[in-house]
N, C-alpha and C positions, 0 to 999 in steps of 0.2 A: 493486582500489583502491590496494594497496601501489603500483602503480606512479609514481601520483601523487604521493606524498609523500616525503622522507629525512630520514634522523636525522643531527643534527647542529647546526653554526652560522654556517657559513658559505655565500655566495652572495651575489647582488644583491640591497642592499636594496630593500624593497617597500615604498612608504609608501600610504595609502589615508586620502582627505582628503573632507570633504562640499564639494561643488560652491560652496557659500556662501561659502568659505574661499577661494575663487582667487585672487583680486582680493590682498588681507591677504600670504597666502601667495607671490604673484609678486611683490611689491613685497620681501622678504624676501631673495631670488636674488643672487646674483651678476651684475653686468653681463652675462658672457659665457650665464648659461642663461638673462638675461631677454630677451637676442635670439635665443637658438634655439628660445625660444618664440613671439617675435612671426615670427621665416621660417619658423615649423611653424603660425602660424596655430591653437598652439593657445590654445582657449578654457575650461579646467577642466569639459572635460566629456568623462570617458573618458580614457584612456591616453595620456603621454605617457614617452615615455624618453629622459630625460636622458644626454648625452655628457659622458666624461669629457675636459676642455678639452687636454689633453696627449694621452693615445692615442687618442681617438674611440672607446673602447669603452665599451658602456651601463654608468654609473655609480649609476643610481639606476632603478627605475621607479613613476614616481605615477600614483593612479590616484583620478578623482574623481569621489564619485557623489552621489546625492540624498540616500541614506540608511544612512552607514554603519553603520549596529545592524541592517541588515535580514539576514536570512538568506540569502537571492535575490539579494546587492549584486554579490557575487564572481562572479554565473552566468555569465557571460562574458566574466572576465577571462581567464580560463585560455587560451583561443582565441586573444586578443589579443596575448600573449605569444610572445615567440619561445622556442626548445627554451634549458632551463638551470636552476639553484634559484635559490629567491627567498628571501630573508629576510624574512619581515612584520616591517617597525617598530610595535609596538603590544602592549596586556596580552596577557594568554592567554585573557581571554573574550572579546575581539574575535578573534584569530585564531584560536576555534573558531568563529567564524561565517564566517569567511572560509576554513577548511577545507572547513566545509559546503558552499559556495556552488562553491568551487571542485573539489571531487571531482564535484560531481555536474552541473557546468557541462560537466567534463567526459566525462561518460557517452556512452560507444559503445556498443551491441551489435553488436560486430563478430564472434561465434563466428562467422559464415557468409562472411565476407569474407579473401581471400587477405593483405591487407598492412590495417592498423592504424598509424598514425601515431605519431609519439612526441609528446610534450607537457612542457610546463613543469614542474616538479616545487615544492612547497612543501617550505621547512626545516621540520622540526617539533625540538624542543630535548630534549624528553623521550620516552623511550619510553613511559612510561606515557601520556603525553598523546597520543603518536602512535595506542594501540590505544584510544584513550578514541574520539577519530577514526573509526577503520576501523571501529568496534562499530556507532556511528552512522548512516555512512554504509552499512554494508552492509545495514541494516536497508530502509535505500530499491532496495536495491541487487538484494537480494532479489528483490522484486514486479516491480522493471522490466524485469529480466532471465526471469524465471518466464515474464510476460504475453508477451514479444517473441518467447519459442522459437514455434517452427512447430510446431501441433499433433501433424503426425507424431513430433516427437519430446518431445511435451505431452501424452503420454495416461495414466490411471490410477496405470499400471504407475511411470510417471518420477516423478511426484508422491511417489509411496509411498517412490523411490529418496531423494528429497530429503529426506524427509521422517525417514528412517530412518537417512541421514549427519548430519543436525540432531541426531535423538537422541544419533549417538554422540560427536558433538564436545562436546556438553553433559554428557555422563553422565547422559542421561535413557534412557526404557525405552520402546520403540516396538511396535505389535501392528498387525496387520492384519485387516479378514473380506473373501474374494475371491468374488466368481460366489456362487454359491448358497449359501456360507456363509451371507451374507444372509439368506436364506431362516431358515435353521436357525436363528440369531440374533435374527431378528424384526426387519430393517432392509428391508421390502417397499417401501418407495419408492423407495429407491439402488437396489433389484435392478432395481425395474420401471421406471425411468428409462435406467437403464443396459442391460441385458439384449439390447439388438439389434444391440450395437456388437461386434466381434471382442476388442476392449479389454476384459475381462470386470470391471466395477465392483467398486467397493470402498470399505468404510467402513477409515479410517487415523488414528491415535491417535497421539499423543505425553506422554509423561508427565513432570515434572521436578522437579525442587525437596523440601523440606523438606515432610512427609507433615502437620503438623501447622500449615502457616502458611495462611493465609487461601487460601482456592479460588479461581483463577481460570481460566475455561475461556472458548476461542475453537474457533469454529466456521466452517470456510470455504467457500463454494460451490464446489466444484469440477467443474463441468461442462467438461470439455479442449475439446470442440467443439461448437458448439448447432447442426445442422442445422433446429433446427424440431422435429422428428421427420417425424408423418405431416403434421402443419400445419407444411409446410415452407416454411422463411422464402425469400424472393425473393434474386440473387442480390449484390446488396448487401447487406442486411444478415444476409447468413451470411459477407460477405467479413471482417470481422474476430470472429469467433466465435474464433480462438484464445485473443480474451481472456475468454471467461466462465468461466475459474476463475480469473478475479483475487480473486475474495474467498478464494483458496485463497492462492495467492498474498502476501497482504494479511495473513494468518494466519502464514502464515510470516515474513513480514520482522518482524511485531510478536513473534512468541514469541523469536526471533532477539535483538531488543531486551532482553526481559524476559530472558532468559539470559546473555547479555553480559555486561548490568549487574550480574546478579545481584540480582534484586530479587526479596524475602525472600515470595516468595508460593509456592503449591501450582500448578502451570503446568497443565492439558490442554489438547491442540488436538487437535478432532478433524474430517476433511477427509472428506466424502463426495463421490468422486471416479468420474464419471461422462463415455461420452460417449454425448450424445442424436444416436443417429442411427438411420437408416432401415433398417426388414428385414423378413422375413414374421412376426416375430415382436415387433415394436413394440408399443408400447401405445396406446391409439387413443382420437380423442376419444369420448365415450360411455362409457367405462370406469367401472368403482368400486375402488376400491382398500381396503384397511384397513390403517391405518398403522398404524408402532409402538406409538401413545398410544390405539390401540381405536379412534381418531377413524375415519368412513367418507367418504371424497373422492373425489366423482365429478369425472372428469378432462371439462374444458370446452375446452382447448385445450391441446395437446401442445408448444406452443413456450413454456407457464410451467411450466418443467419444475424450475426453480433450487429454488422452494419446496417441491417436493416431495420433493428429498434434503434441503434442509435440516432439515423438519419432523422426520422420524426421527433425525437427529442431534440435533438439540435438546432432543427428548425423552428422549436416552439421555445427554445435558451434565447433566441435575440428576438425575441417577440419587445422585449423591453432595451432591448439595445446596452447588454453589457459592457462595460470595459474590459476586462476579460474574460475568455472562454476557453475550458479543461476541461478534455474527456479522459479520459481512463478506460483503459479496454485489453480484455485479453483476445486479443483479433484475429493475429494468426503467426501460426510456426515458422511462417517467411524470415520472421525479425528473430526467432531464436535461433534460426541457423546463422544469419548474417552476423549477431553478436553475443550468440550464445543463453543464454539463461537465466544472468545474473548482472547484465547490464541494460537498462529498459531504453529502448530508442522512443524518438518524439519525432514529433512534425509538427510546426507551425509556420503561419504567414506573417512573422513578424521577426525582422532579426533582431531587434534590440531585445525584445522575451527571450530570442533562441539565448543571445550572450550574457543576459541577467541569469535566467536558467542554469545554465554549464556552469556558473560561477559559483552559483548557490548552491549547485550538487557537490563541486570542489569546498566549499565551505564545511559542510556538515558529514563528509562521507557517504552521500549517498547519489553516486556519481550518475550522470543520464547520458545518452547519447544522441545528436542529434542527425537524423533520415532525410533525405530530400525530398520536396513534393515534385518528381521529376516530369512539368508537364507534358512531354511528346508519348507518355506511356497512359496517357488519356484515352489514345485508339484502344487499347487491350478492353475498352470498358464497352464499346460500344456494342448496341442491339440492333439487327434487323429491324425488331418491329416495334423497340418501346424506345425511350431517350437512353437508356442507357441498360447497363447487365450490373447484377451483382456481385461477379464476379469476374476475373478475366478467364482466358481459356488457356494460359502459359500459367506456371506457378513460377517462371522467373520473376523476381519483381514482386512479391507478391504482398508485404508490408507496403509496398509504395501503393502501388494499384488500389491496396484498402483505404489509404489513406486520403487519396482521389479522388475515389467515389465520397467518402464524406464530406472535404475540401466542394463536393458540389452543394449540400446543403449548407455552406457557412457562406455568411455575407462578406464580399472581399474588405469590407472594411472595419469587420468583427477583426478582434488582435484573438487569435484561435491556437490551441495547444492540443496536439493530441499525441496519448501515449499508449503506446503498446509494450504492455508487460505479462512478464511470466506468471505473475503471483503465490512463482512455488519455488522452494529451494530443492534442487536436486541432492546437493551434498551438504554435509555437516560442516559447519564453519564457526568461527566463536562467536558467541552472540544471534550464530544465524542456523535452527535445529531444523531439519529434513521438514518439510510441510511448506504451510502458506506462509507467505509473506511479503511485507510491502515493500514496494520497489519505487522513488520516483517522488512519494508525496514530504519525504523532509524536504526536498530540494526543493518542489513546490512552496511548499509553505515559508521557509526560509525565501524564496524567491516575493511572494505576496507580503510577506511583513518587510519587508525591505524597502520594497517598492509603495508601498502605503504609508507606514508608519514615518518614513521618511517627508510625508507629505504634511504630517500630523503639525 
């Protein structure tokens, strides 16, 4: 994201005007740019760049939208712009939202591509404000970039890589359990999820901050590829399985957040990092398991497999009795039908989280929904012959049901958040380009610095 930006003050200035203002605003002009706006036809909607009337080179660029306080205004101005820096005319809280819009308007994931474009550059005036920027922005930067890699090179093992360069750029303390460690440690779901894949599973830990400030622990789904297992999915929807460890993903770019900023809490994340695939030694539906928490869960279907690494990490999150607990998980297509694709619902047992939450998502545009933990749909979970199924046997319901069955390993008096997200943009939006992306964690994170730093 450094590429986007320079330190300094000078360049073309950038003015950014609400669409309402045109009209007010062109009668203002000089004769000469109020006719190069009537033979440019234009109409104060989007970009126009002003000629300086002596050399014809762009003297100005305005740019007019519907809503300049939006975060999303800038998503595709950057595009529109020809190669060079811009100077934003305006405070420094507008042109943090106009950095926002514009780094991430301009998002490529080009690792795999031979040539990469070059693009406009924003002045930024301060250094400090420039890394206040890149803190931000790479926090999105993160998940989109994680979700987009190709499995092949998304498995276990790269997680744990990421995961353990995090640590060391933060001065946090990273551990691992690999293959049968599990076993040894009592993490029997990650192993038995994991176990048929060449990739050999693993539960992955990060630690940070001040030992004695309020506990906050994240928990991420990391399945690198979901084949199904032996209920193997049809060949659509195993086509984009690279993203079901976006809730790993999602984990990452928020603890990213929280360490940047440096906000005054007790950090863990811990990433149960699997891939569900196919072998003579898979786990099969019919099975019983005994999780970490003693719980017994007879397997109903091999392709809800996300709940079943989550459940043993979960159980091993309040080992230390957090103050709070956020999973992240792309768990199932129940919650993209109920609200679609691009708005992530939640579930917690705590209503003053759920309306801090909602608030924070309304703060920073990064809106959340929140699901009910509806318990009389606790029957749908039930086993013949183990304490419970992993599944239900209706897909009515079926965000709820997942979230249930989790709700059984958290301790009723853990304050517990859990989010079920897309982690993929179906359509092109400004700011927000076709692929991965994160959903959920500004709202988080704006929701944790609030609630902390307020305590500071």
């Amino acid at each position: 994201m450094t590429h986007l930006f320079v330190f300094g003050n000078t360049g073309t200035p950038l003015v950014i005007l609400p669409t309402s203002e045109f009209d007010t605003w062109k009668t203002k002009q000089t004769p000469f740019i109020q006719s190069w706006l009537n033979s440019t036809s234009f109409n104060g909607k989007g970009l126009t760049l002003l000629p300086d009337n002596t050399t014809g080179e762009v003297a100005q660029a305005i740019f007019f939208t519907e809503d300049v306080n939006g975060y999303w205004q800038c998503g595709d101005l950057v595009s529109l712009l020809p190669k060079g820096n811009y100077v934003f005319q305006g405070s420094e809280d507008h042109r943090r939202l106009v950095a926002f819009g514009w780094a991430l308007g301009a998002y490529q994931f080009d690792s795999y591509k031979t040539h990469s474009k070059d693009v406009a550059k924003l002045v930024i005036p301060s250094e400090q404000e420039l890394q206040e920027h890149i803190n931000l922005i790479q926090g999105v930067v993160y998940v989109r970039d994680l979700v987009n890699t190709p499995a092949c090179d998304m498995m276990p093992q790269h997680l744990a890589e990421i995961m353990q360069d995090l640590a060391h750029n933060f001065s946090g303390s990273f551990s691992q359990w690999i293959g049968d460690e599990l076993l040894e440690q009592n993490y029997p779901t990650i192993h038995m999820v994991g176990r048929a894949s060449e990739h050999k599973p693993r539960l992955i830990e990060l630690n940070w901050g001040n030992e004695n400030a309020p506990k906050v622990t994240l928990v991420g789904k990391g399945v690198c590829f979901d084949s199904g297992g032996l209920d193997l999915k049809p060949g659509a929807g195993m086509r984009l399985m690279k993203k079901d460890m976006g809730g790993a993903a999602h984990v990452i770019g928020l603890a990213h957040l929280i360490m940047a900023f440096k906000l005054p809490v007790r950090l863990r994340v811990l990433i149960p990092a699997v891939e569900n695939a196919v072998s003579n030694n898979a786990f099969r539906p019919g099975d019983v398991i005994k999780t970490r928490k003693g719980l017994t869960v007879e397997i109903d279907n091999t392709d809800a497999e996300g709940r079943l690494v989550l459940c043993d990490a979960l159980t091993e999150a309040q080992n230390d009795s957090p103050d709070l607990l956020v999973d992240f998980a792309t768990l199932t297509g129940a919650c993209r039908v109920a609200l679609g694709t691009e708005l992530p619902g939640f579930f917690t047992n705590n209503d003053a989280v759920a309306a801090g939450l909602i608030q924070a998502g309304k703060n920073v545009e990064d809106n959340v929904w929140q699901l009910p933990l509806y318990s009389p749909y606790k029957d749908m979970l039930k086993s013949d012959i183990a304490d419970l199924s992993n599944c239900a046997q209706s897909g009515f319901g079926g965000a709820i049901t997942a979230a249930l069955y989790l709700q059984e390993f958290v301790e009723p008096t853990t304050p517990w958040v859990h989010f079920d997200v897309m982690a993929w943009n179906n359509r092109k939006l400004p700011g927000r380009p076709l692929g991965g992306e994160a959903f959920g964690i500004r709202a988080m994170f704006d929701y944790i610095r609030t609630r902390y730093t307020s305590d500071v």
